[in-house]
C-alpha positions in Angstrom: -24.0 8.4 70.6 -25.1 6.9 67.1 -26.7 10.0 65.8 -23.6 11.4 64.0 -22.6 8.1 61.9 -23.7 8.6 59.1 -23.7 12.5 59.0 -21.7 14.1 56.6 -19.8 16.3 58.9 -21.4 19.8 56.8 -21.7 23.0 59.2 -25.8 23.6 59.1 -24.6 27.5 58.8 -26.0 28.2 55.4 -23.6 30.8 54.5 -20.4 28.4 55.2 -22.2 25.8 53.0 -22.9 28.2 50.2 -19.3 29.1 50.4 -18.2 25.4 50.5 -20.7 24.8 46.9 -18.9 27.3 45.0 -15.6 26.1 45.8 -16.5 22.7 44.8 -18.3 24.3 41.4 -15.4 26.1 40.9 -12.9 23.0 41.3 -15.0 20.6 39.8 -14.8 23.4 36.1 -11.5 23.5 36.7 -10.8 19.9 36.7 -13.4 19.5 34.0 -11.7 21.6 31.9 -8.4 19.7 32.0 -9.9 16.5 32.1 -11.4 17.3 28.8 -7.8 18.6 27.3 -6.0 15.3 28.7 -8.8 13.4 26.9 -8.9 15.3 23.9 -4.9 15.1 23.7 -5.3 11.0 24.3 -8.5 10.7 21.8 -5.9 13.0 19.1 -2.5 10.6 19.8 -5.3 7.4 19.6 -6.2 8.3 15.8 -3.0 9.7 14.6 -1.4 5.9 15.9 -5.0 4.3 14.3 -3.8 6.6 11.0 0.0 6.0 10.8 -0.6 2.1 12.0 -3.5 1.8 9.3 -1.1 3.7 6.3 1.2 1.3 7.3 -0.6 -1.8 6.6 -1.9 -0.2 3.5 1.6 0.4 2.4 2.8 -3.2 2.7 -0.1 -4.1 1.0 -0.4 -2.0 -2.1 -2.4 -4.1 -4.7 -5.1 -3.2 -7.1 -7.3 -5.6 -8.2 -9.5 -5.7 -11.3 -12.3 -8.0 -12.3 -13.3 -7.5 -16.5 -15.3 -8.5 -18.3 -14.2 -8.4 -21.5 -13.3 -5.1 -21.6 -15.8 -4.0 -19.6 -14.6 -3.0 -16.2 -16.3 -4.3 -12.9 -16.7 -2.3 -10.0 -17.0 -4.8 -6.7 -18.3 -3.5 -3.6 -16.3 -6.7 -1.8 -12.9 -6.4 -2.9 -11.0 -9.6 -3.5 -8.1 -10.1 -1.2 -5.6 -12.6 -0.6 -5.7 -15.4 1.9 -3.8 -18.7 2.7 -1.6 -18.6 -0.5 -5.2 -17.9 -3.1 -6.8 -14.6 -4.3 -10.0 -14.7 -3.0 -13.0 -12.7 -4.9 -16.6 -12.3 -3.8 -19.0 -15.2 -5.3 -22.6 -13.8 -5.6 -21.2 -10.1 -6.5 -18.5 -11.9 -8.9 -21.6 -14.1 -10.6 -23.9 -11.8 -10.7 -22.0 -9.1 -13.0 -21.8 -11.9 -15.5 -25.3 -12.6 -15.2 -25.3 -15.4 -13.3 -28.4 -14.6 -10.7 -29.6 -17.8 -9.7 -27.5 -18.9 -6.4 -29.0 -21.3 -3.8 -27.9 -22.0 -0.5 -28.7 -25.3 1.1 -27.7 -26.7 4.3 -23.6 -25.5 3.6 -24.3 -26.1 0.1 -23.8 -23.3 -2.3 -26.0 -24.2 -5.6 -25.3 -22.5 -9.1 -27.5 -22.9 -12.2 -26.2 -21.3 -15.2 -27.2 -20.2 -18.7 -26.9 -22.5 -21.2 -23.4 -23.2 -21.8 -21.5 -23.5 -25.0 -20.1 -27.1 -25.8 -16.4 -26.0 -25.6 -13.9 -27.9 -26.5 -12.3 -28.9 -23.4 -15.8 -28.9 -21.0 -19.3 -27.3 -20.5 -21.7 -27.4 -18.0 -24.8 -25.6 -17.1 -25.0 -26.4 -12.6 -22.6 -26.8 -10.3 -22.4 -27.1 -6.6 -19.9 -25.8 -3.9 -19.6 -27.1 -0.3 -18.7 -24.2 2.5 -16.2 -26.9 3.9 -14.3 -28.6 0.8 -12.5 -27.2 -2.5 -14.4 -29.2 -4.7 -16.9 -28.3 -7.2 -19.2 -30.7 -8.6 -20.5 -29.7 -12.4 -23.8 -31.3 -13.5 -26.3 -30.9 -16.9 -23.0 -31.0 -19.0 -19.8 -32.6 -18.5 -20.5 -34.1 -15.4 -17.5 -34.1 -13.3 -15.3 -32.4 -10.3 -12.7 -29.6 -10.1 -10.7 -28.2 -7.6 -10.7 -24.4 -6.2 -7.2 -25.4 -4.5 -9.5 -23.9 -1.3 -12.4 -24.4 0.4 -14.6 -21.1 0.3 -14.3 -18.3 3.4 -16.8 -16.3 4.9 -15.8 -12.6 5.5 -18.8 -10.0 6.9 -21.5 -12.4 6.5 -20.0 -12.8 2.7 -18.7 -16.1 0.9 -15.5 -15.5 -1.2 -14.2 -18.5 -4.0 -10.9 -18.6 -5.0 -9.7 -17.5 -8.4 -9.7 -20.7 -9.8 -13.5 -21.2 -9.9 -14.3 -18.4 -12.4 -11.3 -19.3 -14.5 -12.9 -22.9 -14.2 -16.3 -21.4 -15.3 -14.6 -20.2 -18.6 -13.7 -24.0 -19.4 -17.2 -24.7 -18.3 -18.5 -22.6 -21.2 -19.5 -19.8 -18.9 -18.0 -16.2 -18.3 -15.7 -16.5 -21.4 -14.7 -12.7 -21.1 -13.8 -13.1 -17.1 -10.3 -11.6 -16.5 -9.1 -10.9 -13.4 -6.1 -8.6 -13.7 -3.7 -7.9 -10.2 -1.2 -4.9 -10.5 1.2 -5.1 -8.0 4.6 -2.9 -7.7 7.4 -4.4 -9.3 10.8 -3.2 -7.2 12.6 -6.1 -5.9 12.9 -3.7 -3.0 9.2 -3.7 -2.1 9.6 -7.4 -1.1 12.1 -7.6 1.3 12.9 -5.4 4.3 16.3 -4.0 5.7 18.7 -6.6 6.5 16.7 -9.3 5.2 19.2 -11.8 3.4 17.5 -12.2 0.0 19.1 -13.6 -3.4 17.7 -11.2 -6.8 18.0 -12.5 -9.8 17.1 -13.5 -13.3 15.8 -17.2 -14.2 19.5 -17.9 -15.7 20.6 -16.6 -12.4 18.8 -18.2 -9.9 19.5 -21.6 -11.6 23.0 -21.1 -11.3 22.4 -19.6 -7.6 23.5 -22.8 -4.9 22.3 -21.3 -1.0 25.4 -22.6 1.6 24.2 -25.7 3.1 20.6 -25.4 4.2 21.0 -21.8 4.6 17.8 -20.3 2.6 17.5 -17.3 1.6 14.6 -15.3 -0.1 14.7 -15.3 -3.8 13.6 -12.6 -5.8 13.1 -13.5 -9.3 13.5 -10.6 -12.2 13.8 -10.4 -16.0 16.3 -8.1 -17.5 14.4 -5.2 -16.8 14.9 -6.2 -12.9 11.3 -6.0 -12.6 10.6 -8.6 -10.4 8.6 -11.2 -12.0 8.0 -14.1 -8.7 9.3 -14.1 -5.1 10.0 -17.3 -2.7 10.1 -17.0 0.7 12.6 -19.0 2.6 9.6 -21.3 3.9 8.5 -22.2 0.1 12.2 -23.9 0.1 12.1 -25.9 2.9 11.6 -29.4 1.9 9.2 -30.3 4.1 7.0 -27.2 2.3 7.9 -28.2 -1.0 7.6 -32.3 -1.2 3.7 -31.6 0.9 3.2 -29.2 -1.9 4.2 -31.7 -4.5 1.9 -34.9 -2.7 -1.0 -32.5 -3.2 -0.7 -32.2 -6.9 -2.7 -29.4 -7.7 0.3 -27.0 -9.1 2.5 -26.9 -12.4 5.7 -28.2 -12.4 8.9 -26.6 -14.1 12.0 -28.4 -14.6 13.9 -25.8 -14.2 13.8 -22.2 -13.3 14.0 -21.1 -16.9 11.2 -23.6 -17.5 9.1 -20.9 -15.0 7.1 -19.4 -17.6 6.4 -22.3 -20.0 5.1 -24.0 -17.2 2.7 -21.4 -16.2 0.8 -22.2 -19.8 -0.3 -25.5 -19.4 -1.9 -28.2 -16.4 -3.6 -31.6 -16.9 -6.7 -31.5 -15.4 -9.5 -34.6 -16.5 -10.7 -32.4 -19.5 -7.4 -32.3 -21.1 -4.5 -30.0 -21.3 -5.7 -26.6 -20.7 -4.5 -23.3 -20.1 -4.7 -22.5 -16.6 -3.5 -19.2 -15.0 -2.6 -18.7 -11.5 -1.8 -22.0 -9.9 1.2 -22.7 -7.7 4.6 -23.6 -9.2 7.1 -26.4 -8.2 10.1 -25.8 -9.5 12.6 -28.7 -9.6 16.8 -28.5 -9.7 18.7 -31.7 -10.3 15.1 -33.5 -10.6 14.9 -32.5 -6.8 12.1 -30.5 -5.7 13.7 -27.3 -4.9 10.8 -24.5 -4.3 7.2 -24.1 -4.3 5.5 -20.4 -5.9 1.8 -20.3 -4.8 -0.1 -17.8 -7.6 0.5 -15.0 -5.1 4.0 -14.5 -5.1 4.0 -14.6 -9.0 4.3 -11.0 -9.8 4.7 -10.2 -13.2 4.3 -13.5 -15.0 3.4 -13.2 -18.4 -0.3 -14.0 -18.3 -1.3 -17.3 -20.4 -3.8 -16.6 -23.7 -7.3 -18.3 -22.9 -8.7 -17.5 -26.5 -8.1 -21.5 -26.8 -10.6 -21.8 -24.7 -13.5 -19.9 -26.6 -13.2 -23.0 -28.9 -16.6 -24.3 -29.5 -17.8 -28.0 -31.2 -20.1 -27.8 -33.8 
């Protein structure tokens, strides 16, 4: 009575089952067949939403960067990018192109020996050390002191990336005197806001005189006559809670004013003196109240400080 459980219920005529074989063959093409258009329709719709979802991030994100040196032209394979308010440029690749080949790692400990350095005016040094988890760098065989990248260092694809301030901080440290790093971004107030968005453009003189309603921020777009824009503020770079925890940090500018916006991209204290600094955030103060907060990456189309001062060396 058991002998048919675990039969398959096929007729033992071998012509029925022959019959039976090349109706499943025939089925089974069939279905093959469509199951490889459905597919190849889902695998098509897949990268043409990859393509249009990718062109879209690419177009909200349109900015070149450029490393010189001098004049010279450096062609990264890591391109810089930006990240948590800082641009963001490869450390090794960036060093080595200025000939700076001898890079340590120890224990989370990034160690840099450098040619001999000139004795500029405002600092020199020939070593320096950077910790993976802190934004200080330690400078040693020279002027022995600290500065600050604003950031501690990220790793991206197994590579370590420094903010911008390092290498302009290896210029005052008598090293990669022709570094320039040069970002071209577009420069229509329209390109940084979307549809709807309530948003204030205007020149310095005009966004001083500009008073939100209440606590009602709204994105300002700063331009010059041209109406190119020259910095933008997000609503949450005017909150005050933003803005006074920028301020307790200390490591920004300060303008008194909006007009003041440009002279007070030229200069920052640091412990070697005055010295021309480029891309570092920007407090800018109304009525001596803190009233916004422009990190480097939101300033546009500054006009970019002179750092021939810096080539300055003691005899």
């Amino acid at each position: 009575m058991l002998e048919n459980l675990y039969t398959t219920k096929m007729s033992a005529n071998r012509k029925t089952l022959q019959n039976r074989f090349s109706k499943i063959r025939s089925e089974s093409g069939r279905f093959s067949k469509i199951m490889a258009a459905v597919m190849s329709a889902v695998v098509a719709v897949t990268m043409l939403c990859a393509t249009i979802v990718m062109a879209s991030i690419e177009s909200e994100n349109e900015i070149v960067y450029e490393v010189y040196n001098g004049n010279t032209k450096i062609n990264l394979q890591n391109s810089p990018f930006i990240y948590n308010d800082n641009y963001y440029l490869p450390l090794r690749e960036t060093l080595n192109a200025f000939g700076i080949n001898d890079i340590e790692y120890d224990n989370g400990t990034i160690k840099i020996t450098m040619p001999d350095a000139q004795r500029r005016r405002w600092a020199w040094a020939n070593y320096c050390e950077i910790s993976l988890t802190s934004d200080e760098v330690i400078y040693k065989n020279g002027n022995a002191g600290t500065s600050s990248m604003d950031k501690p260092p990220v790793l991206k694809n197994g590579t370590v990336y420094v903010t911008e301030h390092f290498f302009s901080d290896l210029i005052r440290a008598g090293q990669i005197p022709g570094f320039r790093f040069k970002v071209i971004r577009d420069l229509s107030p329209e390109s940084y806001y979307n549809i709807g968005e309530e948003v204030f453009i205007g020149t310095l003189e005009e966004q001083e005189r500009f008073e939100p309603d209440g606590d009602n921020f709204v994105k300002r777009i700063i331009v010059d006559e041209n109406r190119n824009t020259v910095a933008v503020i997000p609503v949450e770079n005017q909150m005050p809670d933003k803005v006074h925890s920028v301020e307790r940090n200390g490591n920004c500018f300060s303008a008194d004013n909006y007009t003041g916006l440009f002279q007070g991209c030229f200069y920052n204290m640091s412990s070697a003196g005055k010295a021309v600094y480029k891309n570092s955030g920007i407090v800018v103060y109304q009525s001596n109240n803190p009233a916004a907060f422009i990190p480097a990456v939101w300033q546009i189309n500054i006009p970019q400080p002179d750092l021939s001062a810096l080539d300055e060396v003691i005899q």
